[in-house]
VOKOLVEX-821583 format. One line per field, with one value per residue (C-alpha): x, y, z; residue in three letters; residue number from 1. Coordinates in steps of 0.2 Angstrom, whole numbers, plus 2048, in hexadecimal, padded with zeros to 3 digits. Each point is the difference from the previous one (the first is absolute). Example, Ala and Ser with C-alpha at 12.3 -4.5 7.8 and 13.67 -1.06 7.14 Angstrom:
BEGIN
c1 <- c(83E,806)
c2 <- c(7EA,811)
c3 <- c(827,7FD)
residu <- c(ALA,SER)
num <- c(1,2)
END
This chain:
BEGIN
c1 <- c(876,7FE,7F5,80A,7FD,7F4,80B,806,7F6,7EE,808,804,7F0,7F8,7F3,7F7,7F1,80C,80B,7EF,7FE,811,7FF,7ED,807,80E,7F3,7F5,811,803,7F0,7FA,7EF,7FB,7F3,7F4,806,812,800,807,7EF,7F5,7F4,7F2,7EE,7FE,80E,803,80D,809,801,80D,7FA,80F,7FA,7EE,7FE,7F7,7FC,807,7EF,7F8,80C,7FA,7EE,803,80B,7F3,7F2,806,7FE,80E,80D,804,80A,80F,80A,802,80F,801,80F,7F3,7FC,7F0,7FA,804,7F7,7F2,7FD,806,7F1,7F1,806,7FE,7F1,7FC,806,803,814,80C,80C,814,803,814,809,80C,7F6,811,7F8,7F1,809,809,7EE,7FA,7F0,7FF,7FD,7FC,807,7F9,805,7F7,80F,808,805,814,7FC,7F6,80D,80C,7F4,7F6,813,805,7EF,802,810,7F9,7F1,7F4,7F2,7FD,7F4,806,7F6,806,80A,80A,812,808,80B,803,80E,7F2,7F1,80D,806,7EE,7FC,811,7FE,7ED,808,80F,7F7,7F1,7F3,7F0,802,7EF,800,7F4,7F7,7F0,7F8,806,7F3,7F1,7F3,7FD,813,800,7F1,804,813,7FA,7F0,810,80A,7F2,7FF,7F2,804,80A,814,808,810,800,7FB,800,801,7FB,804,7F7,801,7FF,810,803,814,806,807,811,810,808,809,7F2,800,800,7EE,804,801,803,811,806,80F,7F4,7F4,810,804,807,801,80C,800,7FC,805,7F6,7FA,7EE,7F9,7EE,7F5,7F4,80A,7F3,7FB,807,810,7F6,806,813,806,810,7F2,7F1,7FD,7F3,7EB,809,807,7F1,7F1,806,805,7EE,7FD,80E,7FF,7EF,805,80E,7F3,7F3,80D,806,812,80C,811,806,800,80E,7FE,7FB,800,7F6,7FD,7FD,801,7FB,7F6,7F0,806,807,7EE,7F8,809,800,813,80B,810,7F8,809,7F8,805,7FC,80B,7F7,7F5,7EC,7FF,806,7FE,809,800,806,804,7FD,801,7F0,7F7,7FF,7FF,7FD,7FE,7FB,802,7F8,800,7F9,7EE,7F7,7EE,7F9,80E,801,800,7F2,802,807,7F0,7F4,807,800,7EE,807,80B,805,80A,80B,802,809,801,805,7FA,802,7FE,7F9,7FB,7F0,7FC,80B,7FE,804,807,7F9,7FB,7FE,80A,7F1,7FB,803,7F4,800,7FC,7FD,809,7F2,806,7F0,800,7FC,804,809,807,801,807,7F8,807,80D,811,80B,7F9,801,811,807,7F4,809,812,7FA,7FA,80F,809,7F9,800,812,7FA,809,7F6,7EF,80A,7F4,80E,812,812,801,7F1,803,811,7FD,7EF,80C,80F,7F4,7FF,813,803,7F7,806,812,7FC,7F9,80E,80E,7F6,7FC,80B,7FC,7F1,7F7,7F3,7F0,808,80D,7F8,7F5,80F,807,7EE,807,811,7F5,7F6,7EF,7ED,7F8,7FD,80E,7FC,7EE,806,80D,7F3,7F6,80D,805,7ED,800,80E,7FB,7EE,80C,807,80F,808,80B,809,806,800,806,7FE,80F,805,807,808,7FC,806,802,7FF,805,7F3,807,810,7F6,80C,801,809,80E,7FC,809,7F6,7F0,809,80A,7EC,7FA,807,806,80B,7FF,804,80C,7F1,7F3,806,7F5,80B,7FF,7F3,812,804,7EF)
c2 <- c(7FF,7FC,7F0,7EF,7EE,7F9,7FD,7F0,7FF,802,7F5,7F2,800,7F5,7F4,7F1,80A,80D,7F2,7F6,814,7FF,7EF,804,80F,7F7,7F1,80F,807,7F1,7FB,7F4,801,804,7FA,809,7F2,802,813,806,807,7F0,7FE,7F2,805,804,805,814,80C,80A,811,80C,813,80F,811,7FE,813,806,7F7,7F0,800,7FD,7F2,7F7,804,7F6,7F2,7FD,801,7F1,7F0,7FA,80A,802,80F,7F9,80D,815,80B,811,80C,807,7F3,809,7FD,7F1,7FA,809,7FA,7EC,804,803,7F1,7F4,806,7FE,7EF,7F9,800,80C,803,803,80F,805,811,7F6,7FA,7F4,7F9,7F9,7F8,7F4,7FB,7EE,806,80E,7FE,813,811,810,810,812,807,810,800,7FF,7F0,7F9,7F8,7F8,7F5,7FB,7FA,7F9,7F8,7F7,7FB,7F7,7F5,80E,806,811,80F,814,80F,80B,808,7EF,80A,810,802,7F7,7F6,7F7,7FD,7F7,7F3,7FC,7FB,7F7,7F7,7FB,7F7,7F9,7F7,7FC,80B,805,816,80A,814,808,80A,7FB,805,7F1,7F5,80B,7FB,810,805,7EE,802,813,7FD,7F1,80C,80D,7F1,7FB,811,807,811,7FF,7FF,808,80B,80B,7FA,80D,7FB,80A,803,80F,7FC,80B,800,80E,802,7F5,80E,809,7F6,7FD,7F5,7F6,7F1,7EE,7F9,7F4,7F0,800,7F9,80C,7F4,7F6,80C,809,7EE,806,811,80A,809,813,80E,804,7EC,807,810,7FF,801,7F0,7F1,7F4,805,80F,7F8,7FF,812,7FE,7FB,7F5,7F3,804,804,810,7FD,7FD,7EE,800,803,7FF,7EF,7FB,80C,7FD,7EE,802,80E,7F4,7F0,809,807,7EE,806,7F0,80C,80F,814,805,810,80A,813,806,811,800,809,7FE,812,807,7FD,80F,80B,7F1,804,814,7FD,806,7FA,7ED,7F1,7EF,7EF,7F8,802,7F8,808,804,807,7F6,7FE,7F2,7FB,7F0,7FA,7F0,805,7FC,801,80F,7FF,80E,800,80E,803,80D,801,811,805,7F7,808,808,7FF,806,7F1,7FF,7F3,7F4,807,7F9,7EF,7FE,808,80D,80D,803,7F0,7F3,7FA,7EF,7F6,800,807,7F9,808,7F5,805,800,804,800,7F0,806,7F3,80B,806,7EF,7F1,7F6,80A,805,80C,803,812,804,80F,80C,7FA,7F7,7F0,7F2,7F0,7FA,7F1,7FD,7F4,7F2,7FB,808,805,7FE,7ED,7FD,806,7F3,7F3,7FF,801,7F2,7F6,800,7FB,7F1,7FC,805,809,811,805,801,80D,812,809,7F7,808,809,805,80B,804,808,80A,806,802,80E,80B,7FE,807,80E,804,7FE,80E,80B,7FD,803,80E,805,811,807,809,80A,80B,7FA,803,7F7,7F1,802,801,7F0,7F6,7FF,7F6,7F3,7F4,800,7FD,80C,812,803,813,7FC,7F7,80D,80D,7F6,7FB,814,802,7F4,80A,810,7F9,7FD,810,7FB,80C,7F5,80F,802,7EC,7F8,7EF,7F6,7FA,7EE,7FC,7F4,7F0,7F0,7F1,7F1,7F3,7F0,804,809,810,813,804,80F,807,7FA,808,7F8,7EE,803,803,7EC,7F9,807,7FF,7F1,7FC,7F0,7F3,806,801,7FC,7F6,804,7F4,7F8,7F9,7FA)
c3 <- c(820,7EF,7FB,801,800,80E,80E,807,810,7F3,7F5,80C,806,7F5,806,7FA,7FA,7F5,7FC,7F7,7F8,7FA,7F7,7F7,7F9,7F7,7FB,7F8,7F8,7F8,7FB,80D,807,810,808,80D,80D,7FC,808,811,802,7FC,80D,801,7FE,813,804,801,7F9,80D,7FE,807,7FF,801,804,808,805,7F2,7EE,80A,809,7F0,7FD,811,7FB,7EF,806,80F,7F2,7F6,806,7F8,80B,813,804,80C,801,802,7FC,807,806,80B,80E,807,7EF,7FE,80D,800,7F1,803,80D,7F5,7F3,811,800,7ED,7FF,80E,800,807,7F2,805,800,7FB,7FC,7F2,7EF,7FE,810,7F6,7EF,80C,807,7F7,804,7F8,7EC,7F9,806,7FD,801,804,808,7F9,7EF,804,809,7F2,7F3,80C,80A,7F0,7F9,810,803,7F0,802,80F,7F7,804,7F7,7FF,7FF,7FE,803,7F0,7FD,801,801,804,7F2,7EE,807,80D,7F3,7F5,80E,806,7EC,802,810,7FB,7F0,809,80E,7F8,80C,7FE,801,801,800,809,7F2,803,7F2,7F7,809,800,7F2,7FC,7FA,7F6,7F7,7FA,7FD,7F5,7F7,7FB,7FA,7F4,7F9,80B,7FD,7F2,7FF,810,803,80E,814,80E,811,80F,810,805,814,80D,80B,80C,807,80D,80A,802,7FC,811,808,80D,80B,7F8,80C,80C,7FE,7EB,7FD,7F3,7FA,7F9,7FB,7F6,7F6,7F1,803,805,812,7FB,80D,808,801,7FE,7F9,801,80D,7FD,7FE,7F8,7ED,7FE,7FA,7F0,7FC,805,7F0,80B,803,7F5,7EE,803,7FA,7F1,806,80F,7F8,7ED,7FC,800,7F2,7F7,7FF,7FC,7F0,7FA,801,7F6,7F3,7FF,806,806,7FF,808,7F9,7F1,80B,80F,802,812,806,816,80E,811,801,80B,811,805,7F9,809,810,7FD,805,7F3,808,802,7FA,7FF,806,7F0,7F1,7F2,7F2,806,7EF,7F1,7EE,7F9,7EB,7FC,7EC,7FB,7ED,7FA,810,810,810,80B,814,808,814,80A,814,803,801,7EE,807,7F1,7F4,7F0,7F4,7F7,7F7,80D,80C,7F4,7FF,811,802,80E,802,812,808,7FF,7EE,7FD,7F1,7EE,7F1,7EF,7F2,7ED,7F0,804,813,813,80A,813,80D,812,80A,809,7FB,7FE,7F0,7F0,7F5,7EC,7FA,7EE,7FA,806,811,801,80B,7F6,809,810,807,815,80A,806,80F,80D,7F5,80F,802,7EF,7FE,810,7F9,7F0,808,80C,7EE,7FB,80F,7FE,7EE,7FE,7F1,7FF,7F1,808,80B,7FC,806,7FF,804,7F2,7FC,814,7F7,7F2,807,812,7F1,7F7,813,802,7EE,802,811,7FB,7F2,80D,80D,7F2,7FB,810,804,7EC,807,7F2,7F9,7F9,7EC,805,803,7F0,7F6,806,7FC,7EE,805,803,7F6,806,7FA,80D,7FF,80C,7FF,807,80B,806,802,80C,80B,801,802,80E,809,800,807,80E,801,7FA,7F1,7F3,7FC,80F,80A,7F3,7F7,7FE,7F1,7FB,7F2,7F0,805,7F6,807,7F7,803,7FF,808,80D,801,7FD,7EE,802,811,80E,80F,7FA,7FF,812,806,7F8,812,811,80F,80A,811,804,805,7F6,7EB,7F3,7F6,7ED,7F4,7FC,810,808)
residu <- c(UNK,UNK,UNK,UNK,UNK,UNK,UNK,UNK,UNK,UNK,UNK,UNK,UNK,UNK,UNK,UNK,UNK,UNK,UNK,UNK,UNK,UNK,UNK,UNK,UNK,UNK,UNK,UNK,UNK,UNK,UNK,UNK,UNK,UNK,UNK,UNK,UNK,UNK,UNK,UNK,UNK,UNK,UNK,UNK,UNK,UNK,UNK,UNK,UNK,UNK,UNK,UNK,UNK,UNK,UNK,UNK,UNK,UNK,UNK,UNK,UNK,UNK,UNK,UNK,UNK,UNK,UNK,UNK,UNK,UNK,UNK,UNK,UNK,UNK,UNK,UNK,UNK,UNK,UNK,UNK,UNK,UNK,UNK,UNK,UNK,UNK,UNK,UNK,UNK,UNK,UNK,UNK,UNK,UNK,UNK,UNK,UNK,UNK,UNK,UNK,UNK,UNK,UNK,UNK,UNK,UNK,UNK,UNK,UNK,UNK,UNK,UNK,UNK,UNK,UNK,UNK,UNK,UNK,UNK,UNK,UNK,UNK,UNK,UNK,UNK,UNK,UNK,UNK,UNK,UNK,UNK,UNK,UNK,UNK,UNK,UNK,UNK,UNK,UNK,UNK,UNK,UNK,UNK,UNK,UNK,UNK,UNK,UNK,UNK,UNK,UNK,UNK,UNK,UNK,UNK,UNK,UNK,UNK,UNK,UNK,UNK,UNK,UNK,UNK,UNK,UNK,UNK,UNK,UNK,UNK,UNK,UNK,UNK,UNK,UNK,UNK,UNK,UNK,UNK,UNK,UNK,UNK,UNK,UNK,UNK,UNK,UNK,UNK,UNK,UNK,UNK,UNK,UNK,UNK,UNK,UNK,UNK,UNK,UNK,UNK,UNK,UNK,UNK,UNK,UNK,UNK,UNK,UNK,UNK,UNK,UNK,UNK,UNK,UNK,UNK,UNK,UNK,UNK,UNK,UNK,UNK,UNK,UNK,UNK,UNK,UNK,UNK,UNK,UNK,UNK,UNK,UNK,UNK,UNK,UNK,UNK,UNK,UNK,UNK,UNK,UNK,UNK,UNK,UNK,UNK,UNK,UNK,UNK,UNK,UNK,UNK,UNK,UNK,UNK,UNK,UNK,UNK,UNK,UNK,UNK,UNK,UNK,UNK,UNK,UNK,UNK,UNK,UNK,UNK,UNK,UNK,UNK,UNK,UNK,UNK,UNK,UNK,UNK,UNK,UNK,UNK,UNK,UNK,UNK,UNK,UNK,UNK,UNK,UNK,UNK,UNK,UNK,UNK,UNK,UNK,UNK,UNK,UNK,UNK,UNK,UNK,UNK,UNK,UNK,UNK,UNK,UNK,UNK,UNK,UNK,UNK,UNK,UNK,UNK,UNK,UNK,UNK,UNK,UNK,UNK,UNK,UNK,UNK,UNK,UNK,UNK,UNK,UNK,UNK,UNK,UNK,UNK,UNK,UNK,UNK,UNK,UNK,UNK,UNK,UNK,UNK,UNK,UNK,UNK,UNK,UNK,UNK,UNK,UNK,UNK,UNK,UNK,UNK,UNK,UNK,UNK,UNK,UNK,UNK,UNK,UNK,UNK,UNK,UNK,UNK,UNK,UNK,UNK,UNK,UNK,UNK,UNK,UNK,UNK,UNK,UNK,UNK,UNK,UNK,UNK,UNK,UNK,UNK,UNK,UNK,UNK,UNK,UNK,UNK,UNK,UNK,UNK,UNK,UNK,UNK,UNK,UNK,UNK,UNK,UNK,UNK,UNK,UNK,UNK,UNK,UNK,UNK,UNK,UNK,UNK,UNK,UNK,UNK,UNK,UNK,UNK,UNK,UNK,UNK,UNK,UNK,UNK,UNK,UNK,UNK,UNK,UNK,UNK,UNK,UNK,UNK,UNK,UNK,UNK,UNK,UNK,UNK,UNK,UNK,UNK,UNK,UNK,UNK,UNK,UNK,UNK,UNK,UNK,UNK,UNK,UNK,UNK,UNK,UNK,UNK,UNK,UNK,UNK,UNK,UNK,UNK,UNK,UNK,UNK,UNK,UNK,UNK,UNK,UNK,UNK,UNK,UNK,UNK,UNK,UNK,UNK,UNK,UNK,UNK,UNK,UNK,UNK,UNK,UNK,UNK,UNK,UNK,UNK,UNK,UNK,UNK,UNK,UNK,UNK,UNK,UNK,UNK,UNK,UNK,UNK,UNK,UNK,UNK,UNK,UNK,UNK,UNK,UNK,UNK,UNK,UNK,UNK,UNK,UNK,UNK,UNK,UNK,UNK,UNK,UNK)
num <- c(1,2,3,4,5,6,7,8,9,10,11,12,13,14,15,16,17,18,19,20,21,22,23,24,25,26,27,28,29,30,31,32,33,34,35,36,37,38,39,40,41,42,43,44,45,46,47,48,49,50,51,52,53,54,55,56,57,58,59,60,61,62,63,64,65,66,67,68,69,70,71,72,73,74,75,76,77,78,79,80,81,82,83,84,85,86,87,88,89,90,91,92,93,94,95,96,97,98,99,100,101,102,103,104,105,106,107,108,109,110,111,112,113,114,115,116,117,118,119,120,121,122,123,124,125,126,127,128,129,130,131,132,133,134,135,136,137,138,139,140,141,142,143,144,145,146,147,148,149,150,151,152,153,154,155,156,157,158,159,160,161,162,163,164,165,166,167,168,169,170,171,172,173,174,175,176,177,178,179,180,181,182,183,184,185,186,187,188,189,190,191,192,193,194,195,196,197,198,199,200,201,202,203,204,205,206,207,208,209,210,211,212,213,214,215,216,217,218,219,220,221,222,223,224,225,226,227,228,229,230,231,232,233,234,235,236,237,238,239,240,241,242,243,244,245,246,247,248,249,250,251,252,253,254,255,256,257,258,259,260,261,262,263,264,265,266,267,268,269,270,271,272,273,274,275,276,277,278,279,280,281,282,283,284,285,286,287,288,289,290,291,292,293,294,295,296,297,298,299,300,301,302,303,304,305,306,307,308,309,310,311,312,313,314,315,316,317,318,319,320,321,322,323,324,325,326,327,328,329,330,331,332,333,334,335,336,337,338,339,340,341,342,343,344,345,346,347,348,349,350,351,352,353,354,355,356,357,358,359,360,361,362,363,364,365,366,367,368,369,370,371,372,373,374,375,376,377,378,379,380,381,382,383,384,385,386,387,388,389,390,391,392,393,394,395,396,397,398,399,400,401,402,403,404,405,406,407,408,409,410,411,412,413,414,415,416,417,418,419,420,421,422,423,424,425,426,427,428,429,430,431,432,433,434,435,436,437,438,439,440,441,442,443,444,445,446,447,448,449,450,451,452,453,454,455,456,457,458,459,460,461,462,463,464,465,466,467,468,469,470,471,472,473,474,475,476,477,478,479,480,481,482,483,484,485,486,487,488,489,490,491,492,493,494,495,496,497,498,499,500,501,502,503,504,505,506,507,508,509,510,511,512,513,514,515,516,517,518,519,520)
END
């Protein structure tokens, strides 16, 4: 189903609270100013925000440890598809704060709850743009791990919906709030190390295969309807063999390391570079490759279908972005360069690397720091964080839940757009591109279609490097090769390919659409 119009049972469910929304966001749209007590979410000095958490299994558990933190907050309510979750969690918040949250299976549940003033979400990606729009459109508040959609079509309404009704919308990308990241994003704006062009981001994360593509049982207990949401059924219903998580690596519900781990980097690269638009163009080259030498199985075919290698070049015109993912084995890896900014060369390595006129400023491996290096590579000053990054980051959501003021926000809507926006262009490239498997030269012949700042053939050569340290021959497993594609930036499209711009949204079940930016 394509996206239409909200339907008549979300739209008719308009309360007081999102009726109050409704009418600041036309005061602010024509100039009338609204006051902190004038809000839905206006409480009195004693009187505590209620917070409703969907998806507690995993990064929501961080979300319960924040909200419980802040005195300012009382979490009143858990969403789960997974009742034994739920629960167990609901359990250990009683014991945090004295009070049992509810614990539901339906989010929609929670926006008709007076008491609840902010929704967040740390559900799968595919879930994460329709309950922030919906959320919204109730009154709510709201708070989205990244990336804060699945597709184009998704980022767009959540900047939408956050204008519409007036609501205060943070992205999880934490790095906004640590001290660390502000003070170094703020030492290259003032020319710290001379003008920059060119940001790397890395995601060289070890991530072994999630077993066999199969057909297994859905656990007990989960009730997959709502799991699905906005996803289509597949068939089988489930393919992998862990339920939790390792939907990260289908690409029907998530967006691969490159929308998991790399909208951190990405936002950071595009905050540095001073970058408020999206790419002119995208060209990637992927493939999921290693598991079958990994396994010693030849004929093995994983459950996951997105890219654990990945090379994706974004043009801005005068500025470069490039984000490289890796998920097999990074111990002792052959980037001499990138070893000696990090200070190690077996590992994990996480962060962004700019590249001035007169030295690399490198956002990792932590988000708490940032570290100067003079052109000999030579650590010349670094910036840490002062205090936790993921308190900060809520802090500063919950500061402007109060205020009303959207532009103390570290992280609005569309800042989470356009950094989730750069991992769905490049992995639109990739799965265009995906069945044009080729040779090692044909790649390096492409690198001039694009326009880029990097030494895209250096770059090359250490992916194919990195492969064949994992016993995987290019020659033979092949990369695959996406296309240049342009993007037009303000209209937020793919210019003259059709199969790229089909890609900007998805099939939506009756009950769960997104509706488009227009009809919010």
């Amino acid at each position: 189903m394509k996206p239409t119009p909200a339907s008549s049972a979300r739209a008719s469910r308009i309360s007081r609270r999102q009726f109050t929304a409704t009418g600041i966001a036309v005061g602010a749209a024509v100039g009338v100013h609204t006051s902190p007590s004038a809000s839905a979410q206006a409480t009195s000095p004693n009187e505590k925000l209620g917070v409703a958490i969907c998806g507690v299994n995993s990064r929501g558990g961080e979300h319960i440890r924040g909200f419980d933190k802040d005195p300012r907050t009382e979490i009143r309510v858990l969403v789960d598809i997974d009742e034994k979750v739920g629960n167990s969690r609901a359990d250990k918040v009683a014991d945090l704060q004295g009070l049992r949250p509810k614990v539901v299976k339906n989010f929609r549940e929670a926006l008709d709850m007076d008491e609840v003033q902010i929704l967040t979400s740390a559900t799968p990606n595919h879930w994460h743009a329709l309950m922030g729009v919906e959320a919204m459109q109730a009154g709510k508040d709201v708070y989205i791990e990244k990336p804060i959609s699945h597709n184009i079509h998704e980022g767009r309404a959540l900047v939408a919906a956050a204008a519409k009704y007036g609501r205060m919308f943070q992205t999880g990308t934490q790095c906004r709030s640590s001290s660390g990241c502000r003070e170094g994003m703020q030492f290259l704006a003032d020319g710290g190390i001379g003008e920059v062009k060119l940001a790397r981001g890395l995601c060289y994360k070890r991530r072994k295969s999630i077993g066999p593509l199969g057909d297994y049982e859905i656990p007990a207990g989960v009730d997959f309807n709502l799991w699905s949401g906005p996803a289509s059924y597949t068939d089988p219903k489930l393919t992998r063999q862990r339920f939790h998580y390792d939907w990260h690596w289908q690409r029907h519900y998530g967006n691969g390391d490159s929308g998991n781990q790399g909208p951190h980097q990405t936002d950071v690269a595009r905050w540095g570079l001073g970058l408020e638009r999206h790419p002119n163009a995208v060209l990637s080259y992927a493939g999921r490759l290693g598991y079958k030498a990994e396994r010693k199985d030849p004929d093995y075919v994983d459950a996951g279908d997105t890219a654990n290698t990945q090379v994706s070049i974004y043009d801005y015109g005068d500025k470069t972005i490039v984000f490289e993912t890796r998920g097999l084995s990074v111990d002792e890896s052959a980037d001499q360069e990138i070893n000696e900014l990090f200070g190690y060369s077996k590992g994990n390595k996480i962060g962004v690397i700019f590249y001035g006129e007169d030295g690399y400023l490198v956002q990792g491996p932590s988000y708490n720091r940032c570290a100067v290096f003079d052109k000999q590579r030579k650590l010349v000053r670094e910036f840490k964080a002062t205090s936790n990054v993921g308190d900060a980051h809520f802090a500063n959501f919950l500061d402007a839940v109060q205020s009303r003021d959207a532009s103390t926000l570290h992280a609005d809507a569309r800042c989470g757009h356009l950094s989730a926006a750069i991992a769905h262009l490049g992995n639109i490239s990739y799965y265009v591109g995906q069945e044009n498997r080729v040779d090692p030269k044909t790649i390096s012949e492409s690198l001039a279609k694009i326009s880029s700042l990097d030494d895209d053939q250096a770059t090359l050569d250490r992916t194919l490097q990195h492969l064949r340290d994992n016993n995987v021959d290019p020659e033979k497993e092949q990369l695959s090769l996406g296309p240049v594609l342009k993007f037009d930036p303000d209209a937020e499209t793919f210019v003259d390919n059709d199969k790229a711009k089909a890609m900007e949204t998805r099939e939506y079940r009756d009950g769960f659409v997104v509706p488009s930016a227009a009809d919010v």
